[in-house]
VEXTI-537932 format. One record per atom (N, C-alpha, C): x, z, y; residue in three letters. Coordinates in nm, 4 decimals. Last residue first. Layout:
ATOM|east|up|north|aa
ATOM|X|Z|Y|ALA
...
//
This chain:
ATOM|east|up|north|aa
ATOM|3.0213|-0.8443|-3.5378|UNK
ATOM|2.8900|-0.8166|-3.4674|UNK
ATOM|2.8940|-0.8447|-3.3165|UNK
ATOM|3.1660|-1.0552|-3.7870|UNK
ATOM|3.1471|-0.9874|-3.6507|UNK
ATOM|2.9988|-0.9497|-3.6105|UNK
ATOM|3.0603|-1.0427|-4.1086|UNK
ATOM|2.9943|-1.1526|-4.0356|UNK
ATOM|3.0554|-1.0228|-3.9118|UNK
ATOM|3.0602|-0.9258|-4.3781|UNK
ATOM|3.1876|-1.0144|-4.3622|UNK
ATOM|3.1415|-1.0690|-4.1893|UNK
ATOM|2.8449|-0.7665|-4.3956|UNK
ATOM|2.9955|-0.6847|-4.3632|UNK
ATOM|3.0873|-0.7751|-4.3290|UNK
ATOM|2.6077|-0.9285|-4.1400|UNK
ATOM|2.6662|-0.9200|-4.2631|UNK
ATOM|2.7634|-0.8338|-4.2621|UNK
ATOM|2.3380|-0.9272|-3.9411|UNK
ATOM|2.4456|-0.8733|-3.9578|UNK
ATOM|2.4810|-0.8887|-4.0983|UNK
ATOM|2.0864|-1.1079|-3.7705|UNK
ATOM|2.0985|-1.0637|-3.9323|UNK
ATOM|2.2712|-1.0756|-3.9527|UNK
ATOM|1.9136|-1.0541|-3.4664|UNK
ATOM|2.0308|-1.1180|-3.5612|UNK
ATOM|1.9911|-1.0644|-3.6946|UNK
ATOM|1.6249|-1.2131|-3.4006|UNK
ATOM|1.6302|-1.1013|-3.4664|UNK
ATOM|1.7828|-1.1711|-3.5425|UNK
ATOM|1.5323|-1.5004|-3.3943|UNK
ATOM|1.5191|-1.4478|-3.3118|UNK
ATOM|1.6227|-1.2894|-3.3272|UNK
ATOM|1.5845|-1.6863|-3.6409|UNK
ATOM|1.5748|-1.7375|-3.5020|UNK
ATOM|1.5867|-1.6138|-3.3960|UNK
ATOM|1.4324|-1.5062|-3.8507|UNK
ATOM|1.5894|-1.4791|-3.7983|UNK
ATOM|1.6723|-1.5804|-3.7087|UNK
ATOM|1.2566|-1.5401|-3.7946|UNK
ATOM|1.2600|-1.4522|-3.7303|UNK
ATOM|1.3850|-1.4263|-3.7188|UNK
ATOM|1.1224|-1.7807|-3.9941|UNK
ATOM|1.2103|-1.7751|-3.8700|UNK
ATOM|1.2366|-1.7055|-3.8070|UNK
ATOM|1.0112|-1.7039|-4.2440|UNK
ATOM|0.9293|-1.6750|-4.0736|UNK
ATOM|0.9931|-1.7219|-3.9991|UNK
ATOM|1.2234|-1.7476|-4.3769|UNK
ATOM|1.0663|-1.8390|-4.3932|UNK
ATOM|1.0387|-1.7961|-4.3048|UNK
ATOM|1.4303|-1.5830|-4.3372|UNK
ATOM|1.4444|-1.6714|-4.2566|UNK
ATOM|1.2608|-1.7766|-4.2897|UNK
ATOM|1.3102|-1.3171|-4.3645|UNK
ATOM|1.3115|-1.3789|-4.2517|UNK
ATOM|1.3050|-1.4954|-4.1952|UNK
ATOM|1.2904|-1.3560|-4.6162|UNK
ATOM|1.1404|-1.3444|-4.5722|UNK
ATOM|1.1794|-1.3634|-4.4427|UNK
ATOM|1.5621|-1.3794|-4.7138|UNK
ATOM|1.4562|-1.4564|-4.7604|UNK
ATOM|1.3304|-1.4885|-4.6635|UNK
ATOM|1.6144|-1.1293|-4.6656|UNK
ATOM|1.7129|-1.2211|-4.5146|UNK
ATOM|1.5638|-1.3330|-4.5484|UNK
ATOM|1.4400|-0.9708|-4.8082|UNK
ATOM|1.4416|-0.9600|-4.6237|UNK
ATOM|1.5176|-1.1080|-4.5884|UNK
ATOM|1.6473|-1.0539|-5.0350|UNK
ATOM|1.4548|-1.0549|-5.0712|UNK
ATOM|1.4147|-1.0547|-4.9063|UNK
ATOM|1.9066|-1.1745|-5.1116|UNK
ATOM|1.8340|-1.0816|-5.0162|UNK
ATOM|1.7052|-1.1042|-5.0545|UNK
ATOM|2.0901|-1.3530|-5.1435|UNK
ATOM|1.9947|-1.3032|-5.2660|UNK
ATOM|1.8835|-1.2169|-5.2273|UNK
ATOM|2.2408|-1.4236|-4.9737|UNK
ATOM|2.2030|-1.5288|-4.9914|UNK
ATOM|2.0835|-1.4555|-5.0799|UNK
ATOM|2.3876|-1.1962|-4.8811|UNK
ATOM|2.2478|-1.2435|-4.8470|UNK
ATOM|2.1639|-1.2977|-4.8964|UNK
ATOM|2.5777|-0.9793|-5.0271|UNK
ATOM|2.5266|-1.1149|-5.0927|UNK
ATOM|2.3719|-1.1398|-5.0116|UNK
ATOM|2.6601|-0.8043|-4.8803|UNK
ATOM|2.7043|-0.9181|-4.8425|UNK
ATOM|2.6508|-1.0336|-4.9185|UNK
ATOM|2.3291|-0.6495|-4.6978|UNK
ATOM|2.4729|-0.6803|-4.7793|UNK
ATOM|2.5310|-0.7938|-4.7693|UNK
ATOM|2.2523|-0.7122|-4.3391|UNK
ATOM|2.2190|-0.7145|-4.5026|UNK
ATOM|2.3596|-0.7284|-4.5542|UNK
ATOM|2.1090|-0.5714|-4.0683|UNK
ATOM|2.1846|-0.5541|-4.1265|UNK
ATOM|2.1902|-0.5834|-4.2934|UNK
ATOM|1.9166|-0.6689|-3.8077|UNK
ATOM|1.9302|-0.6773|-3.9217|UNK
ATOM|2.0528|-0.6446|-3.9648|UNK
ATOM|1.8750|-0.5244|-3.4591|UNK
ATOM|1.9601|-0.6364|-3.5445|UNK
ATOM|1.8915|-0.5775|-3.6378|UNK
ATOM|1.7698|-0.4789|-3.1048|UNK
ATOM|1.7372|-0.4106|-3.2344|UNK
ATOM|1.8200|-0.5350|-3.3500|UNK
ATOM|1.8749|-0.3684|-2.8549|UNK
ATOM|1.9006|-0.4721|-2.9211|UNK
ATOM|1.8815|-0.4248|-3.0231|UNK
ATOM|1.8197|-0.3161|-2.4517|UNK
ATOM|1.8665|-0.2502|-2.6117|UNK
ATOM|1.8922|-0.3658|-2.7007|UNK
ATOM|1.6623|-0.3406|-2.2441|UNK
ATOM|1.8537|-0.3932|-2.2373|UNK
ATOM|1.9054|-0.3371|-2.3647|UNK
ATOM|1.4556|-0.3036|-2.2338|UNK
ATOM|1.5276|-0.1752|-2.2278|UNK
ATOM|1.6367|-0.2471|-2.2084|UNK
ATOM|1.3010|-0.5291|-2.3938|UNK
ATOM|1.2628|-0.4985|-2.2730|UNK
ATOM|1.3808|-0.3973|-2.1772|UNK
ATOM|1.4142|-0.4604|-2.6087|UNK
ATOM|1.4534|-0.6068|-2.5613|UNK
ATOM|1.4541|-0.5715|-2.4075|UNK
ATOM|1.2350|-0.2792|-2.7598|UNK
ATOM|1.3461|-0.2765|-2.7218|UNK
ATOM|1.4661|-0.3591|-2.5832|UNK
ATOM|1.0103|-0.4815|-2.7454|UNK
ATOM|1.0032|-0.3161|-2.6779|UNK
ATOM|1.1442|-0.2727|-2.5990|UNK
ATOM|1.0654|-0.6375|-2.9394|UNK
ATOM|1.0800|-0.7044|-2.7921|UNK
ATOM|1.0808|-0.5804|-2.7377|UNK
ATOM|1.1243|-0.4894|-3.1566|UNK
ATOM|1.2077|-0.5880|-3.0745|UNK
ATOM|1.1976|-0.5846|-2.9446|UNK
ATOM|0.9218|-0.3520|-3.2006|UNK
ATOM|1.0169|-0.2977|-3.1589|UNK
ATOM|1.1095|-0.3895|-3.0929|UNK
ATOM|0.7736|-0.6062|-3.2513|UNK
ATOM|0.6943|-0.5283|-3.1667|UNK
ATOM|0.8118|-0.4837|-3.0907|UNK
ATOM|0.9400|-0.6910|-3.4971|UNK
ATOM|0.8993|-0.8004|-3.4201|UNK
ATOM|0.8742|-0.6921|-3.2834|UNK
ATOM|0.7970|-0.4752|-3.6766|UNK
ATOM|0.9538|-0.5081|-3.6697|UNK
ATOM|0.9655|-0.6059|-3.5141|UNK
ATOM|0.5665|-0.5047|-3.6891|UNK
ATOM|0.6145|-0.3880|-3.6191|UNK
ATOM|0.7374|-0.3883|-3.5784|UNK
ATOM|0.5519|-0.7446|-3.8318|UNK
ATOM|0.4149|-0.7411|-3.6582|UNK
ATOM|0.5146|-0.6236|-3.6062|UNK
ATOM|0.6270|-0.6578|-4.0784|UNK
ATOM|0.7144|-0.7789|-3.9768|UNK
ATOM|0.6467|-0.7688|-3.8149|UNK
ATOM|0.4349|-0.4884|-4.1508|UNK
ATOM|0.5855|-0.4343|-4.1531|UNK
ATOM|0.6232|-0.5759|-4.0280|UNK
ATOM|0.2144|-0.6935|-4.2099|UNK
ATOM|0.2220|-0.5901|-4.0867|UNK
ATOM|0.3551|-0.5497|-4.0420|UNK
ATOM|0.3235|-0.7962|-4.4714|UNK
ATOM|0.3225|-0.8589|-4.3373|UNK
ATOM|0.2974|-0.7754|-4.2008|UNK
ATOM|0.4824|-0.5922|-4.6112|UNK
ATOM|0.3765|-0.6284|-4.6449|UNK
ATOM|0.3843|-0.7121|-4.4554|UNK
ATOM|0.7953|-0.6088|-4.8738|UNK
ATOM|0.7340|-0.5645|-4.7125|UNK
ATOM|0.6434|-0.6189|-4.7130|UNK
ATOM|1.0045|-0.5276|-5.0825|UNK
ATOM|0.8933|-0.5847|-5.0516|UNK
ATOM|0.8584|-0.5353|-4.9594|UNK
ATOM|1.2942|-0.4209|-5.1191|UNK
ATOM|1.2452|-0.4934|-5.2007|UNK
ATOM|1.0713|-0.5876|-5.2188|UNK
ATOM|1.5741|-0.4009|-4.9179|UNK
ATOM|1.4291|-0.3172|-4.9251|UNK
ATOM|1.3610|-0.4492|-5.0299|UNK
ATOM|1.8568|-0.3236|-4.9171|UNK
ATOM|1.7211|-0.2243|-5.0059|UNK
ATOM|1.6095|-0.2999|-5.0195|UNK
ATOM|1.8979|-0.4591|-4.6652|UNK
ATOM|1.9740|-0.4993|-4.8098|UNK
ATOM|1.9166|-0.4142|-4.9393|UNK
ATOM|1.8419|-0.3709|-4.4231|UNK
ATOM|1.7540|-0.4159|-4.4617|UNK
ATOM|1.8225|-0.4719|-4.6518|UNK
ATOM|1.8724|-0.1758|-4.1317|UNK
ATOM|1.9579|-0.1939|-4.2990|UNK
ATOM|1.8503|-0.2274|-4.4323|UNK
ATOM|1.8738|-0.2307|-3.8657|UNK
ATOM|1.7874|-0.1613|-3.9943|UNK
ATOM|1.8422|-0.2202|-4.0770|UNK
ATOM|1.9983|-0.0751|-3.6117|UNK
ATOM|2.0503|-0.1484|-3.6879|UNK
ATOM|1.9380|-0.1030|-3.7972|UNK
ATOM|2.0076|-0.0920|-3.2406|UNK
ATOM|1.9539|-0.0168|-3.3712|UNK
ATOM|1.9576|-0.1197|-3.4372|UNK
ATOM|2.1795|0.0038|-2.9093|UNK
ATOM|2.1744|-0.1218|-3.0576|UNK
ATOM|2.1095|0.0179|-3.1560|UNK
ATOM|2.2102|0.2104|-2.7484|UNK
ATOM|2.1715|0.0732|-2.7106|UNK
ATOM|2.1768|0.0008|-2.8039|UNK
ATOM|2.0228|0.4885|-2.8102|UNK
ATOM|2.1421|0.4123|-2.8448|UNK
ATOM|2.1244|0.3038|-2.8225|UNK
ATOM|1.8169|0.6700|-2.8448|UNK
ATOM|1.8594|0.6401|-2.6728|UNK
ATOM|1.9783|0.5587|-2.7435|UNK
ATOM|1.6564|0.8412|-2.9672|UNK
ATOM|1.7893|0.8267|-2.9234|UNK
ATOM|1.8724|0.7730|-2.8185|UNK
ATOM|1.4100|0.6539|-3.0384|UNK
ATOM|1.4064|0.7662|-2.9206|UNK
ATOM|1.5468|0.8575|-2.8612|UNK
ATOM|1.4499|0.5247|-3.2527|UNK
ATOM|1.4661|0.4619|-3.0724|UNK
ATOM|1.4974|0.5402|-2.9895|UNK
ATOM|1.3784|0.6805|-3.4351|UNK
ATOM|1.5197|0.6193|-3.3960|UNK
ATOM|1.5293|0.6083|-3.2776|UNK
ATOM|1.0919|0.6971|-3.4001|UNK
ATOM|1.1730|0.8620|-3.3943|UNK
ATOM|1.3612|0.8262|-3.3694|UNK
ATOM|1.0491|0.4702|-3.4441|UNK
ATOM|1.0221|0.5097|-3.2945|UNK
ATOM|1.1065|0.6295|-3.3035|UNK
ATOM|1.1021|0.4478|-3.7365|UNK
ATOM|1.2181|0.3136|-3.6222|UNK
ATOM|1.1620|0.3589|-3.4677|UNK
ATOM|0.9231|0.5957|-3.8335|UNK
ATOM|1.0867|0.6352|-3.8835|UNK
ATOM|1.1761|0.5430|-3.7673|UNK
ATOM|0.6563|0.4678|-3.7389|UNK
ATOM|0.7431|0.6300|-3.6882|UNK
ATOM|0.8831|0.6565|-3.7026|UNK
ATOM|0.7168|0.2588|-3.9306|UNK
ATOM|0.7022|0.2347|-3.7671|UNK
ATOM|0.7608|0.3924|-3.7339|UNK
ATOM|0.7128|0.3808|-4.1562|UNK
ATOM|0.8810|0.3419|-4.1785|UNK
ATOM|0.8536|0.2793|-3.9878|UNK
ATOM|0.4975|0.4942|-4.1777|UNK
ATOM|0.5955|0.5953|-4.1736|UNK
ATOM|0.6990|0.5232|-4.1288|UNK
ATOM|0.2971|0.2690|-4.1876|UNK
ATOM|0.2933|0.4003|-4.0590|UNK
ATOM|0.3970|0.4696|-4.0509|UNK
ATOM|0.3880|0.1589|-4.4169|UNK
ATOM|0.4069|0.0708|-4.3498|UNK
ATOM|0.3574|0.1958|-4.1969|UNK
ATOM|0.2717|0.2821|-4.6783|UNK
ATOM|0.4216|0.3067|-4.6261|UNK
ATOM|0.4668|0.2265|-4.4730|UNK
ATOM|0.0402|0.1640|-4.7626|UNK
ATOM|0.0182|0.2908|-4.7626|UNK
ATOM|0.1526|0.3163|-4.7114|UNK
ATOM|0.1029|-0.1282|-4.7856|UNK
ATOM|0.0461|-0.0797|-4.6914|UNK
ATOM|0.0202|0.0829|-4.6599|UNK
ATOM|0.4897|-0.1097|-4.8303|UNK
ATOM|0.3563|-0.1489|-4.8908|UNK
ATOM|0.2804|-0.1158|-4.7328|UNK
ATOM|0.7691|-0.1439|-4.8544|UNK
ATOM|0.7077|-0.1404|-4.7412|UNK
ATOM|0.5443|-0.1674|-4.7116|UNK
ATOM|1.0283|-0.0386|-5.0750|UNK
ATOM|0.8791|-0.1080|-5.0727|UNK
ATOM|0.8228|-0.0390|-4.9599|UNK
ATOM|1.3533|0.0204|-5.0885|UNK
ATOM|1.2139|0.0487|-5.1772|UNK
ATOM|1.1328|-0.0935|-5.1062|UNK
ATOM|1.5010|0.1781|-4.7934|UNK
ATOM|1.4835|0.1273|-4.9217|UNK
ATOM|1.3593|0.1357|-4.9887|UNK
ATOM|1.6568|0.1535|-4.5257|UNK
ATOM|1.5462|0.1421|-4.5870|UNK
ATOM|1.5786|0.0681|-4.7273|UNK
ATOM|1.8783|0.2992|-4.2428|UNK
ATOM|1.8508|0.2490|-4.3605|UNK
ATOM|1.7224|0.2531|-4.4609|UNK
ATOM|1.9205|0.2327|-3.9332|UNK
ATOM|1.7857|0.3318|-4.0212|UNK
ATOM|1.7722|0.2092|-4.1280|UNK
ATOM|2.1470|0.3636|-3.6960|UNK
ATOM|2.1001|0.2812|-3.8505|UNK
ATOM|1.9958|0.3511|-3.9110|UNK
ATOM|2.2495|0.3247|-3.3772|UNK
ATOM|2.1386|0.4046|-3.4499|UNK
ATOM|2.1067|0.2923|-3.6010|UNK
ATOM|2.5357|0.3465|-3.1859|UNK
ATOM|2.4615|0.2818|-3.2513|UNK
ATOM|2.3645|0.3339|-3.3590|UNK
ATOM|2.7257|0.4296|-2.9942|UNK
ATOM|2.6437|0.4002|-2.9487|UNK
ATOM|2.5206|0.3020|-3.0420|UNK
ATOM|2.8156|0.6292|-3.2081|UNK
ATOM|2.8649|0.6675|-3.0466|UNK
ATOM|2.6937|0.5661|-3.0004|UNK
ATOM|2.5783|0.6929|-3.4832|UNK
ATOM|2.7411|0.6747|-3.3800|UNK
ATOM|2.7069|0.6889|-3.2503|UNK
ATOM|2.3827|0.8128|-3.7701|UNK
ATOM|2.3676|0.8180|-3.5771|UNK
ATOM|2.5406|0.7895|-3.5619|UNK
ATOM|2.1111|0.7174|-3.9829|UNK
ATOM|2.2836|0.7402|-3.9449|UNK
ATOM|2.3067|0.7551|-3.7912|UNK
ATOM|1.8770|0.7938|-4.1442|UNK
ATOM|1.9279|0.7074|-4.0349|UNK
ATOM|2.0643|0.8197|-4.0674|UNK
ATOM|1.6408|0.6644|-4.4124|UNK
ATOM|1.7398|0.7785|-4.3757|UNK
ATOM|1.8003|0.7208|-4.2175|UNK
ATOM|1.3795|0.6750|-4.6661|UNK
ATOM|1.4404|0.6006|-4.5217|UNK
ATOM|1.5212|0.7393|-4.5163|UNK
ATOM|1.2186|0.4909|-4.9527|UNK
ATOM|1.3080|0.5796|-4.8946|UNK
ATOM|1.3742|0.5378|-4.7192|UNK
ATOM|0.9068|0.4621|-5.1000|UNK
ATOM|0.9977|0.3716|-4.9537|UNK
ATOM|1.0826|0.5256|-4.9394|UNK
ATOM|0.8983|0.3620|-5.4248|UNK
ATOM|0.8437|0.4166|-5.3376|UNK
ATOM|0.9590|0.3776|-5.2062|UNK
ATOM|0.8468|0.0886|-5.6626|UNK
ATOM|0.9407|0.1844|-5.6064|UNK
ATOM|0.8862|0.2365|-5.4743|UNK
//
């Protein structure tokens, strides 16, 4: 499956939903697609990670990058996954990295 991306814009929150596959030939666009977000200026960005069906390890180096970038700003970059996590293919790969030590992971049932 190829990589679809879209964002959503609120008062103070930026979603850049992703779907598909985060291969290596897709892995420059979906970094540009989360800098062209940032650049909003919204103090929380949310990637809507409940799509995405494979990511190639770089994807995580960039994910991780924005973080702290962000971090740096007084911003806050989160995870956002459906409600069935538990099945997630992302929450999966997070939590084996532990990143979701670091990086929340938002549910619909879970406060933000």
């Amino acid at each position: 499956m190829s990589l679809e991306l879209s964002e959503h814009l609120t008062e103070n929150t930026a979603v850049l939903r992703v779907v598909g596959t985060i291969n290596q030939m897709e892995v420059y666009r979906f970094s540009r697609a989360l800098r062209d977000i940032e650049q909003h200026g919204h103090p929380y960005i949310a990637v809507d990670i409940s799509k995405v069906e494979y990511l190639e390890s770089h994807a995580l180096g960039i994910l991780v990058s924005h973080f702290l970038a962000l971090q740096k700003q007084g911003r806050e970059l989160v995870f956002f996954a459906s409600n069935d996590a538990s099945t997630n293919y992302m929450v999966k790969v997070l939590e084996s990295t532990r990143l979701n030590e670091m990086i929340r992971i938002i549910t619909p049932s879970q406060p933000t």
